[in-house]
Each structure stands twice: as C-alpha cells, then as structure tokens.
N, C-alpha and C positions, 0 to 999 in steps of 0.2 A: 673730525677734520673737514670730513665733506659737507657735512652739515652746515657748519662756521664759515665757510667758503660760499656756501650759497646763499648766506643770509648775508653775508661780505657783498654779495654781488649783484643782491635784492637791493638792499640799501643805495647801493652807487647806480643800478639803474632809476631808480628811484627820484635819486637829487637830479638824475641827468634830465629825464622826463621834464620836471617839474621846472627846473630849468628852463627849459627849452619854452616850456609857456611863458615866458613872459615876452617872446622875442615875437614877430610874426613870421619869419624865417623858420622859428619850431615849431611854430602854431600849423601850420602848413605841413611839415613834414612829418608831427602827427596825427597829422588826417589822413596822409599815404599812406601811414601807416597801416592804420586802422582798417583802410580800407581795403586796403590789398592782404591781410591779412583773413580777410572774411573772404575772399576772393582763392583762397589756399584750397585744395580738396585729395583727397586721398580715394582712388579708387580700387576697388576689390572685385574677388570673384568666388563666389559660394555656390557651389552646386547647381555651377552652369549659367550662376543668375549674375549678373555685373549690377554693381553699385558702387555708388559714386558721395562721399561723405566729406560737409566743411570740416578743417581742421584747423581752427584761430590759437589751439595749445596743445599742448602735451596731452592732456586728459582726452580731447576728440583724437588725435593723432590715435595714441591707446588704445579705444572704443573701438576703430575703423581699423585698426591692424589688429587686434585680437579677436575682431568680427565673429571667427569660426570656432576660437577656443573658450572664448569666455565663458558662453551659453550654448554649449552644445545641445544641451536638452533642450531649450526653448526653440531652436533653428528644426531641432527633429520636429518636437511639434509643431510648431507651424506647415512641416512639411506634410505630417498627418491631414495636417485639414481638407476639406473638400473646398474644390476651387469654388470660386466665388461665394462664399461664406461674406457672414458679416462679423468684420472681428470688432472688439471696445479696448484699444491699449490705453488702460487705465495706469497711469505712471508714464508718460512715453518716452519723455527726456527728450533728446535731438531726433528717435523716430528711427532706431536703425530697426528694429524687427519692425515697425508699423510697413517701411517702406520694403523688406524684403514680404512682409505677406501680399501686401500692393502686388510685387510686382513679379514673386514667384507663383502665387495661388492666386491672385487675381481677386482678393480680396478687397471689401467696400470697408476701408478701415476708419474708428473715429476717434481720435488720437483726443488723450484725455493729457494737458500738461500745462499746471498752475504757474511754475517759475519763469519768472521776466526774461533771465537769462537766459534760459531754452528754449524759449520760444523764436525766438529769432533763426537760431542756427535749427528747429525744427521745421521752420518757413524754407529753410534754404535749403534743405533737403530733400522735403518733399519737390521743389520746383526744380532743382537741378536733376533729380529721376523722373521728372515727366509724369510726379503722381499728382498733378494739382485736382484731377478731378477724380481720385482714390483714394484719397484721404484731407478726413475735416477734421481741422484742428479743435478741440474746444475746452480756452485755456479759464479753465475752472477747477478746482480740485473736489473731488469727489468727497461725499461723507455719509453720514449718518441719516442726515436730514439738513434741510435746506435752511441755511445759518448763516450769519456774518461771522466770522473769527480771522483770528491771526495765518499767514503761511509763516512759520517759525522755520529758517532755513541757518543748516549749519557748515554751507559754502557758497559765492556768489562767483564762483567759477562757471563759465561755460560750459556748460554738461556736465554741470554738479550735482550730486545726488544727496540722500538724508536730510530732508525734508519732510515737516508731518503738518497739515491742515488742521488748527485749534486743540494737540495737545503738545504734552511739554515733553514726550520718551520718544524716541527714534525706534530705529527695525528691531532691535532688541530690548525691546520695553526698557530702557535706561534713560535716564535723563539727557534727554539735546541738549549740547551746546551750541546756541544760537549766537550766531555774526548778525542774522539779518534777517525782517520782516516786513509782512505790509497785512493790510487789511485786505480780504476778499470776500468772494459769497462761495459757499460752500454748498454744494446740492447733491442727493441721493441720485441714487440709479433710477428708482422709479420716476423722479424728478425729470431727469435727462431723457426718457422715453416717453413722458406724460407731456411736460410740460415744452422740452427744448423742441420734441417730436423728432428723437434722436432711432433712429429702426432700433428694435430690437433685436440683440446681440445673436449669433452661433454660437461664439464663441469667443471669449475674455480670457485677458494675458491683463495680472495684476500684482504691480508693485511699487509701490507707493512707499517702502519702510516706516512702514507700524503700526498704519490704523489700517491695516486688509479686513482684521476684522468688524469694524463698525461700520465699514462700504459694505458689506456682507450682509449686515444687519439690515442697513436702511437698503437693499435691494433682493430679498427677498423672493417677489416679486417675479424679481427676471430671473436671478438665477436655476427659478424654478422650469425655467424653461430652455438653457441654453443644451447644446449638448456637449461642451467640455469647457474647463478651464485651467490654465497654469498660474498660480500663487506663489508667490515668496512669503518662506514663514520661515522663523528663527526658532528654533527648539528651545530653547534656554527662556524665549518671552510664552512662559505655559500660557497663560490669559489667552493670548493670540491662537496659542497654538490649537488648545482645544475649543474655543468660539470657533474657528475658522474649520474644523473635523465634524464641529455640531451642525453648523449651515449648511454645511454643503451636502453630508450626510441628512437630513432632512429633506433637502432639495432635487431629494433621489438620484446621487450624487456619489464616484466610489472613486478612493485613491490607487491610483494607477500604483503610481512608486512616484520617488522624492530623489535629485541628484542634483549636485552642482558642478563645475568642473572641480578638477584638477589643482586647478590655479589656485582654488581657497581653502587646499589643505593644507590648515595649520597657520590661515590668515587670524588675526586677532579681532579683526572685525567680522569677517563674515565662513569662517570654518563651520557654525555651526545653523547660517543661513539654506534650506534648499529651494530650487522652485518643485513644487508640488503637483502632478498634473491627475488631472481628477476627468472624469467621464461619463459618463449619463448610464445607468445602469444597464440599458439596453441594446446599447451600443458596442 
C-alpha cells in the first residue's frame, strides 16, 4: 500500500513540475526551488568534531544523520591516523569522511569522485567546512590503467552510490543495472602520483563497489608504500575478495580485522559487504 501510494505521489508530483514549465510564473518558482534546496544543511557532532552537510534529499539527509552509525569502523580509523597524514578517499561521494579527516586529523585529503552528481554537493561540502585548502577534488575515476571507458552508474541521485568505471558488475561482482552513463578517462594510482603529481598517499580509504581490486592492481606502486588502508570488499565476489588479500599481502600489507555496522545485518544488499582495514607490517 505504501509503496502504490508513493508512486501515486511521484507521478502527480511529476505532472505538477512539468506543468509548471510551461508557465514563467513555474519557471521561476522552480529555480527557488532548486535553489534553496542546495542551500538546506544538516549539521552534526562526532567526537567533538562539528560538521556541517548539504542536504537537497532524503539519501544526504540519511548519510549526515547516521554520520556515526553507519561507519563506525571507518570514523575509528580515521581517528587512528596520525595528524597531518596524507589521506587518497578514492570513492568519496559527497566527502563526509574526507571532510571529517580534514578537519579532525588535519589531514591533506584528495578526494577521488567521478559522478556529476556528487560532485557538486562534494564542492559544497568541502567550502561550507572551511576545507577548501584541505582537500582537492579530482573528479576522475580511478582504474587499472589509464583508459577512456564508460562510468556505468545504477542511480543519478545526489549522493548515489554503485557505480563502476568500464565494467558491467557492481560491489558484488553481479551484473549493474545501469540508468545512466557518460564517457571519461580513467587513470591508475601510479598515473595520479606520476603524472597528476598528486603526493603520495599515508594512507587510503577505498570504495568504489567493485573494481577495488583492479585500482589495486594498476597502483601497486604506492601501495607498496603506504602505511594503512581501509577496503570495502564483498565476500560473496571471491575474484575481488582474494585479488584484493593477494595485493595487499604482497605489498607487505596485514589484515587488521573486517566490520561493518550493525545497520547491514541482514541487508540484501550489503550484509555480506565489510570494510577491511589492513596495516603495514611494522606498524
């Protein structure tokens, strides 16, 4: 019933919108709209530290109010780090860990994030926490090797996630179902430190859903040198899972432990997702 009800009320928002453009009286009021709408922000407080998040929908609203519970492991470790570290948030979406490493560890963050749509609301992030000179955006998707392909993306929501750079399976090695794409360039780690002359990383927080392990592959390189990193890996996509055990293990490289919260016990999409936080042996 509630389902039918919301697609009842999709629809009639819908005609009303569309509507309204043809008039200049709706034309006008949804530019208010829009505008004031990216002008919304939700702010929070995690361990002392205040942050301040757009919220243009339900999905940012969600992100920025479950701040603390979503990811509890990834907020520890970031807490782990040594201040002023250079971190690589390779996946960053709208930037809510980039801007809490920012601005609780004082970290020199480089915010790796290919989606049109996130980009934006990751602009407005980072300038409304005061991080414009702590983190640099660069809106390229990571890969193997330096490529033209598809971003094959299977929502064009504002701070949508499951999206994969030139192949056709999501986080779970399954087949995407693709809404929406475009062409880009696609470049390696070693690319982004050789070529962009991007520092090299401390430490990498990397989720992408699905190709971790081929960023892995074409960045060799660095990770040979970082001294931690946190992975999202899906059990269930073996390929991934053990690529991503063999790199990093090589890379003299050991897994800490694997946790996700709470939240995704018994999600059908991601129960069987964890992030993975790995350490430099010596450390």
């Amino acid at each position: 019933m509630k389902s039918m009800l919301n697609k009842f009320l999709k629809a009639l928002i819908s005609r009303i919108v569309f509507g309204l453009s043809n008039f200049k009286f709706g034309r006008f009021f949804q530019n208010e709209v829009v505008n004031n709408v990216m002008h919304l922000t939700n702010e929070i407080t995690h361990n002392q530290c205040k942050l301040k998040f757009v919220i243009p929908n339900n999905l940012n609203f969600f992100r920025s109010d479950t701040f603390s519970t979503k990811e509890p492991e990834t907020l520890d470790w970031i807490d782990s780090i040594p201040k002023n570290s250079v971190l690589w948030d390779i996946g960053a979406n709208v930037g809510l860990y980039s801007i809490y490493a920012a601005k609780k560890k004082d970290c020199d963050v480089y915010a790796f994030e290919p989606s049109v749509f996130n980009l934006e609301l990751l602009a407005r992030n980072i300038f409304i926490n005061d991080l414009v000179n702590k983190i640099t955006i660069i809106p390229l998707p990571l890969s193997e090797s330096l490529n033209f392909n598809h971003l094959n993306m299977s929502s064009t929501e504002w701070g949508g996630a499951l999206s994969t750079f030139g192949e056709e399976y999501g986080h779970d090695g399954k087949k995407l179902s693709k809404i929406f794409r475009f062409s880009t360039i696609g470049i390696s780690m070693v690319d982004a430190f050789k070529l962009l002359k991007i520092p090299k990383p401390n430490f990498i927080k990397m989720d992408v859903d699905g190709i971790e392990h081929l960023i892995l592959k074409g960045g060799l390189e660095i990770i040979s040198g970082i001294d931690g990193l946190l992975i999202e890996v899906n059990d269930d996509f073996k390929k991934q899972a053990q690529n991503v055990s063999e790199y990093l293990s090589n890379a003299g490289l050991v897994l800490k432990h694997k946790k996700h919260s709470n939240l995704f016990d018994g999600s059908e999409l991601f129960d069987r997702s964890y992030n993975q936080i790995w350490l430099k042996k010596d450390i």
